[in-house]
KEPADO-764913 format. One record per residue: residue number from 1; x, y, z of N, C-alpha, C in turn. Coordinates in pm, 1 decimal, always signed. Example, Ala and Ser with C-alpha at 12.3 -4.5 7.8 and 13.67 -1.06 7.14 Angstrom:
BEGIN
[fiba 1,[+1319.0,-569.0,+780.0],[+1230.0,-450.0,+780.0],[+1320.0,-330.0,+780.0]],
[fiba 2,[+1285.0,-225.0,+708.0],[+1367.0,-106.0,+714.0],[+1290.0,+3.0,+787.0]],
END
This chain:
BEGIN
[fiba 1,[+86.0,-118.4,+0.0],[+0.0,+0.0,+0.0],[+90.0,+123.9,+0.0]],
[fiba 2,[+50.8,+221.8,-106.7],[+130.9,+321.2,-80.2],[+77.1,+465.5,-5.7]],
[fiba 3,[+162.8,+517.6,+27.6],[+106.6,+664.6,+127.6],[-11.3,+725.4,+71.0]],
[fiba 4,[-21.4,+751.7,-56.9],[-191.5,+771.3,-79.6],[-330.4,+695.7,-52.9]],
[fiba 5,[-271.8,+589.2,-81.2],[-357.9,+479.5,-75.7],[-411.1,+482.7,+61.5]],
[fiba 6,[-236.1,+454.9,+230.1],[-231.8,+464.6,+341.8],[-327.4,+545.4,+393.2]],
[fiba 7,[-299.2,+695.2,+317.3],[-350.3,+799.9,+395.4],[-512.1,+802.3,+355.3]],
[fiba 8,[-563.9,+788.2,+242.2],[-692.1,+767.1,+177.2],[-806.3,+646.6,+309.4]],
[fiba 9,[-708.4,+544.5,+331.6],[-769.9,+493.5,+412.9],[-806.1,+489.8,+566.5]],
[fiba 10,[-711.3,+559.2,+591.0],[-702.5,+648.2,+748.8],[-832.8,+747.3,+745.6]],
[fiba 11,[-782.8,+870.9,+630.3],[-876.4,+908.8,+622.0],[-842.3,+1041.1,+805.5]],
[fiba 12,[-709.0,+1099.4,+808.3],[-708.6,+1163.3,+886.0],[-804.9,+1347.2,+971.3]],
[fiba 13,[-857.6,+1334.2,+859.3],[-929.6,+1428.9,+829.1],[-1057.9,+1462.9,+850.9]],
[fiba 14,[-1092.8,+1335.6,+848.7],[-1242.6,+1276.2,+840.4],[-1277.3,+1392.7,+719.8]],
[fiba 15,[-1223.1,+1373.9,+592.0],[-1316.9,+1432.9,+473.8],[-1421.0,+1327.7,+412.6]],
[fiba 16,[-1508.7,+1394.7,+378.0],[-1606.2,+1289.5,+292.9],[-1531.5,+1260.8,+141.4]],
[fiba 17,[-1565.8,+1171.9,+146.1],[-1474.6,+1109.6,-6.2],[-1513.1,+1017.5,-82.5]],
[fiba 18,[-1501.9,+988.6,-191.2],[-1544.7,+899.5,-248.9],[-1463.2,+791.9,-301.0]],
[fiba 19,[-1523.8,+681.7,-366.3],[-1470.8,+540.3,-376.4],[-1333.3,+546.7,-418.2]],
[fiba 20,[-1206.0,+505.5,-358.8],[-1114.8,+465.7,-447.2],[-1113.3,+389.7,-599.5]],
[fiba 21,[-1079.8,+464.0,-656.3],[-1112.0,+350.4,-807.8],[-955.7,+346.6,-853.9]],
[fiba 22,[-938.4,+234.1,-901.8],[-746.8,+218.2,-1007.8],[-833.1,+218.3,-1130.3]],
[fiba 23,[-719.1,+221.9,-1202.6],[-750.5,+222.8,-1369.3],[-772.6,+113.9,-1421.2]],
[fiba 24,[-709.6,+21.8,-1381.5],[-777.7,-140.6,-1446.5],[-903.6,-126.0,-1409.1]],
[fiba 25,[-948.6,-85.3,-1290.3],[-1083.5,-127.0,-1293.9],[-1146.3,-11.6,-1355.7]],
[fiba 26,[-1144.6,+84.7,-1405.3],[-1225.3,+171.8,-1460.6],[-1227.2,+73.4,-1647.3]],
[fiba 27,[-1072.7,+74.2,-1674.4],[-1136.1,-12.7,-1777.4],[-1203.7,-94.3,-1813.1]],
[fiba 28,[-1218.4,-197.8,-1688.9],[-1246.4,-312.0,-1689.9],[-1428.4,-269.9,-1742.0]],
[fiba 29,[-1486.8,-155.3,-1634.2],[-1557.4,-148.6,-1625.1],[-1614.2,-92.3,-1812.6]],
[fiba 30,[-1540.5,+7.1,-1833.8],[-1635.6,+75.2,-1954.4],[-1560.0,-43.0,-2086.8]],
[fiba 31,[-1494.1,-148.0,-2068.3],[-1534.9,-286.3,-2158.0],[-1657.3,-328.8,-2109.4]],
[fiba 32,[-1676.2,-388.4,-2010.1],[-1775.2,-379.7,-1979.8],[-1937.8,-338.9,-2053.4]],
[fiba 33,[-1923.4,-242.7,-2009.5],[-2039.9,-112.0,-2077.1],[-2044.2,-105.3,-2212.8]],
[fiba 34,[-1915.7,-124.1,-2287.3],[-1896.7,-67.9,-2412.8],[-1936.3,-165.9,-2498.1]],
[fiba 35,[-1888.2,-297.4,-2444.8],[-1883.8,-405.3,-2533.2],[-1728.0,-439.7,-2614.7]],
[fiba 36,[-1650.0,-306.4,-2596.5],[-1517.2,-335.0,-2623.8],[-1402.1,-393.3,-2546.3]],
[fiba 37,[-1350.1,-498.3,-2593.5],[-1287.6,-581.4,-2501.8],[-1114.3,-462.4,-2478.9]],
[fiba 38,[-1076.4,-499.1,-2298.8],[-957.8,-453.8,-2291.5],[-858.2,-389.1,-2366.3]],
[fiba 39,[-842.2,-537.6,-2415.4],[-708.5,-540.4,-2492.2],[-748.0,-417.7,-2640.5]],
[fiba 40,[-866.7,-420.6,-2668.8],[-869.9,-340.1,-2778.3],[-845.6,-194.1,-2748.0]],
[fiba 41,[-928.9,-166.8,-2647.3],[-920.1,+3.4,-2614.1],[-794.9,+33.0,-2552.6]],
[fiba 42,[-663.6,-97.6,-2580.8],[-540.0,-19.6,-2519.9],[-509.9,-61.6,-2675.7]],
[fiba 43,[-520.7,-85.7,-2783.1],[-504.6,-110.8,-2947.4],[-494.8,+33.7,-2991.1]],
[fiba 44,[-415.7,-2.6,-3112.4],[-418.9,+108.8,-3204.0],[-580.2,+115.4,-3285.8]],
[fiba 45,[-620.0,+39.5,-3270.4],[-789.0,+44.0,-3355.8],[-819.3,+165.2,-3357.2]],
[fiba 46,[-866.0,+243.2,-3452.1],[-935.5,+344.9,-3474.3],[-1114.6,+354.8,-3507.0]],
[fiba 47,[-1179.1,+262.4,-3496.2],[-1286.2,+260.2,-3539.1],[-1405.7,+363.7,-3406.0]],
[fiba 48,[-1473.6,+401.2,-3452.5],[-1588.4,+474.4,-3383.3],[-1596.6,+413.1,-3247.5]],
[fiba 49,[-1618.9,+334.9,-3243.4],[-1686.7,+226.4,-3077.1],[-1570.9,+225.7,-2976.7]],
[fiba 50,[-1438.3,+221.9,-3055.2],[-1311.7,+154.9,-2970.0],[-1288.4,+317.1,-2933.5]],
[fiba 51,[-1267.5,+398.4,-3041.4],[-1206.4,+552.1,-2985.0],[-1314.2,+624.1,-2864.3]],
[fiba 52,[-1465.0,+516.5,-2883.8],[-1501.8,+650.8,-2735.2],[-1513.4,+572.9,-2657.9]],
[fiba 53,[-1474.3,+391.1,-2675.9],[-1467.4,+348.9,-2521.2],[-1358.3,+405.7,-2498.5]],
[fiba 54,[-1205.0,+426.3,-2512.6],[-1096.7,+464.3,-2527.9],[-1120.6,+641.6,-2435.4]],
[fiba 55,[-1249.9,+700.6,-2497.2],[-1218.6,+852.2,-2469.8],[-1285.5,+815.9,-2328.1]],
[fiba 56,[-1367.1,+735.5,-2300.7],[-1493.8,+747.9,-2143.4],[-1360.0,+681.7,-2041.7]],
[fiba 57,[-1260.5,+554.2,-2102.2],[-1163.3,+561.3,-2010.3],[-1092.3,+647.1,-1951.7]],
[fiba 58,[-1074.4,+762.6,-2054.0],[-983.1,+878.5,-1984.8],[-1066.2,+947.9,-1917.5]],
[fiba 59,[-1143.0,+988.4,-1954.5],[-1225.4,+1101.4,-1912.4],[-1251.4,+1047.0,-1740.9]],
[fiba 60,[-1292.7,+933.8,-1723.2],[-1342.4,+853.8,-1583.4],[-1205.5,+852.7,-1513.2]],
[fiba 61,[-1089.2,+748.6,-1598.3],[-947.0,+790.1,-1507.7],[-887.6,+947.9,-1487.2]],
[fiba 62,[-885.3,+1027.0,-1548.2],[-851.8,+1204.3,-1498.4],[-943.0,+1212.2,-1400.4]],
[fiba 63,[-1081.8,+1213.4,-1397.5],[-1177.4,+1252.2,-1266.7],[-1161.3,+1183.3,-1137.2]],
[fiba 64,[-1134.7,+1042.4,-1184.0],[-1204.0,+987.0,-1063.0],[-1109.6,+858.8,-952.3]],
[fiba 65,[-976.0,+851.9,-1030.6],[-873.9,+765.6,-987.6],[-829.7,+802.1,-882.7]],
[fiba 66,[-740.4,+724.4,-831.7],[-627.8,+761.9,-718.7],[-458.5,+770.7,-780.9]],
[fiba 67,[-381.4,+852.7,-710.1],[-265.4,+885.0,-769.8],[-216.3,+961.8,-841.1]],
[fiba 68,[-96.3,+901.9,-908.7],[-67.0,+1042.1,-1030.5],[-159.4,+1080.7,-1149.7]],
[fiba 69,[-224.6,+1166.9,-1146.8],[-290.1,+1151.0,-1266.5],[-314.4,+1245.7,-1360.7]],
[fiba 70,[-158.7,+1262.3,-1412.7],[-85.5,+1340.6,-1493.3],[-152.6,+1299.7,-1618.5]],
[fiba 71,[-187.9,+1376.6,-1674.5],[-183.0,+1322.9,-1857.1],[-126.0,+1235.9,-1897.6]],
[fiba 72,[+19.8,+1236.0,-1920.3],[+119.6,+1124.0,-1938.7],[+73.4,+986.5,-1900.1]],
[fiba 73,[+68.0,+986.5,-1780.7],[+67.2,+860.6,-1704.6],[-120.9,+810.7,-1750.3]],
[fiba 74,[-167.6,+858.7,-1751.4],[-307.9,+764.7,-1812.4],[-314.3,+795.9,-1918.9]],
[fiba 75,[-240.1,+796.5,-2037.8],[-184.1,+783.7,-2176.7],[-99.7,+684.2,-2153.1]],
[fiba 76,[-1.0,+626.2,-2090.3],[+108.9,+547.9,-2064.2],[+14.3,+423.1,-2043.6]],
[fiba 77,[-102.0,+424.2,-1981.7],[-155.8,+318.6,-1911.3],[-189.7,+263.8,-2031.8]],
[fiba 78,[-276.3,+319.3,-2074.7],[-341.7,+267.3,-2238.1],[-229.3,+280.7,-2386.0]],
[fiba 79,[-124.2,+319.5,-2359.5],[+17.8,+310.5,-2471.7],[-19.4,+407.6,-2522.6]],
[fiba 80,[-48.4,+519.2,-2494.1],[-99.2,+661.1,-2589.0],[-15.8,+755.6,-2509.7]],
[fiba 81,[+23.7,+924.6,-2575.1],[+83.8,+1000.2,-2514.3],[-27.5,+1109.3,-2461.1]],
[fiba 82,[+18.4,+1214.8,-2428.7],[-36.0,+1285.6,-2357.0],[-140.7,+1390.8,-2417.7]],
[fiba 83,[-137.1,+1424.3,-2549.9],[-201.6,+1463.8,-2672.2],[-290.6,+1428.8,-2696.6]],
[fiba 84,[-299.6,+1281.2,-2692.4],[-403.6,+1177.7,-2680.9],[-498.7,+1170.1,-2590.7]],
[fiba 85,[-473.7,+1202.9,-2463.1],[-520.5,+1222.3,-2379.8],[-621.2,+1340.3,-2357.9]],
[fiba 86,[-591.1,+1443.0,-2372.3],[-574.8,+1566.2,-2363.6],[-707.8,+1563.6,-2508.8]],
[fiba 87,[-717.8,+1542.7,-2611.8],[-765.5,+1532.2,-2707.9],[-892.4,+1473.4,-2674.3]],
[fiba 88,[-903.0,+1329.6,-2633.9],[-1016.2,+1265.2,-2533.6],[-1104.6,+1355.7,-2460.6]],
[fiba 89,[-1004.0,+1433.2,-2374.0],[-1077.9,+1484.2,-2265.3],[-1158.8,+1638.4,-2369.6]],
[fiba 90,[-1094.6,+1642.1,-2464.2],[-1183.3,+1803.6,-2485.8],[-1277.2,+1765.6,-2624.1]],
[fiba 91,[-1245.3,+1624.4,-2632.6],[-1400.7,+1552.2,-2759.0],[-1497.7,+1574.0,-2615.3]],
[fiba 92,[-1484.4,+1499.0,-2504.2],[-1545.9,+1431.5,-2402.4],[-1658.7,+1573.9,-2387.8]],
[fiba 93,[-1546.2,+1685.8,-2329.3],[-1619.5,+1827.1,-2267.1],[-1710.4,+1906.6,-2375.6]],
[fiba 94,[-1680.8,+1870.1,-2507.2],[-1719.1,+1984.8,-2619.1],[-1864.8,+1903.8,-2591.4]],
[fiba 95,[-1843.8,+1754.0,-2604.5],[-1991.6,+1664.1,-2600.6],[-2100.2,+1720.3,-2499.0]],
[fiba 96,[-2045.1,+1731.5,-2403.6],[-2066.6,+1757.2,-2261.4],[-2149.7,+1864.5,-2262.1]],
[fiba 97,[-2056.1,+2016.8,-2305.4],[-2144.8,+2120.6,-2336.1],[-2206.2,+2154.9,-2436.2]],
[fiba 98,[-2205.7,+2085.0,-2543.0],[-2333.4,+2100.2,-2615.5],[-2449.9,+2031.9,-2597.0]],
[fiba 99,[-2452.1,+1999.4,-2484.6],[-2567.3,+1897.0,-2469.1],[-2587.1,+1791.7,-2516.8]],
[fiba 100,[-2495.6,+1715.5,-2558.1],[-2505.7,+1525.6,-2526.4],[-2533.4,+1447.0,-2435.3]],
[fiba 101,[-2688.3,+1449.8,-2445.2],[-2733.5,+1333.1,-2321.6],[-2684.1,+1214.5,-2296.2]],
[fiba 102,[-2654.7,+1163.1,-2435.1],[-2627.9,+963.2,-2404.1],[-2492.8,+969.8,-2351.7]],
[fiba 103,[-2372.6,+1082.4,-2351.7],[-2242.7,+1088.2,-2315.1],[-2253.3,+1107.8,-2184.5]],
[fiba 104,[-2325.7,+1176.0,-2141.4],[-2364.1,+1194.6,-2003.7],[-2427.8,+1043.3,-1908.9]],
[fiba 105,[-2485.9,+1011.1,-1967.7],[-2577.2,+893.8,-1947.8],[-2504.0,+759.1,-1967.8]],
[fiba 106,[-2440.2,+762.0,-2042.6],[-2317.1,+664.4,-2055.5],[-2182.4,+677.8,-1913.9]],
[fiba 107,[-2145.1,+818.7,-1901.5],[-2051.8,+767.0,-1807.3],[-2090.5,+793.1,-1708.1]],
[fiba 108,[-2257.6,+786.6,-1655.8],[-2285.6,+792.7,-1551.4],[-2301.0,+604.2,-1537.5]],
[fiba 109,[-2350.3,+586.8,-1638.4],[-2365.5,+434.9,-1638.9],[-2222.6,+353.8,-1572.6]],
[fiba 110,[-2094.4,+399.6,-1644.5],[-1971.1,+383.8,-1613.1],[-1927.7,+373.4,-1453.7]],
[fiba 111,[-1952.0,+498.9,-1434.8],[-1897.3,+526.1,-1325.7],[-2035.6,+456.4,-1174.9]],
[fiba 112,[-2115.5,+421.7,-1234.6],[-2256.1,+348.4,-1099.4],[-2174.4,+167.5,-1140.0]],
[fiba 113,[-2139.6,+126.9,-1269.2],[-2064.5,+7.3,-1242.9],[-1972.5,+6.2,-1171.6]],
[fiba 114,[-1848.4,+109.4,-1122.1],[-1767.6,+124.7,-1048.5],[-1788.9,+145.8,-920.1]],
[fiba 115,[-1933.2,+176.2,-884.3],[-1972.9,+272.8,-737.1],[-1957.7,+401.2,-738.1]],
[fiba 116,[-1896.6,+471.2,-863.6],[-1898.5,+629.5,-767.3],[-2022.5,+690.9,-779.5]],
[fiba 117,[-2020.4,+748.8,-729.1],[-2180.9,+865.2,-699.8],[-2147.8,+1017.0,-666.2]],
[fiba 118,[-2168.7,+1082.0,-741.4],[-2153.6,+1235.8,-754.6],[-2283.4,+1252.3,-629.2]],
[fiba 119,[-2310.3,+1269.8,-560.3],[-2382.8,+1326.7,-483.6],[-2336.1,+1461.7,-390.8]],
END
């Protein structure tokens, strides 16, 4: 266990907080959801289905992980750089604010397979 992890579970603070999540399991989860298996959404595949299970992974790991969670490093996770990343996250937000319900509705779906709850 490392000192985030340590301290997350202590919990010295008594802050309210929400679920620890790692990144395998966020993937695990929006394969899951997506219907796209693992190994693909860490693939070079470019097809429609794989690039936005690919984008709901990032978007869920930047928000909602524990640790470093540098650009780099959840680009590194999935073999992509930081561009990539970064690119994900502002398809994800443009969706977001123009009013895309099912994107919304999708990684709420995502993230209730994982447990978190925005409340």
């Amino acid at each position: 266990m490392n000192l985030v992890e340590l301290l997350w579970e202590q919990n010295p603070l008594g802050l309210k907080r929400a679920k620890i999540v790692k990144r395998y399991d966020v993937l695990k989860a929006v394969s899951a959801y997506t219907h796209v298996p693992v190994d693909k959404i860490i693939s070079h595949k470019k097809d429609h289905k794989t690039l936005w299970a690919r984008y709901y992974y990032i978007y869920i790991a930047r928000n909602n992980t524990i640790g470093v969670n540098s650009l780099s490093s959840i680009g590194k996770a999935i073999k992509r750089d930081h561009t990539t990343v970064l690119n994900a996250l502002g398809r994800i937000n443009d969706r977001i604010n123009s009013g895309h319900q099912e994107i919304l509705d999708d990684l709420s779906a995502i993230e209730s397979i994982l447990g978190i709850s925005h409340d």
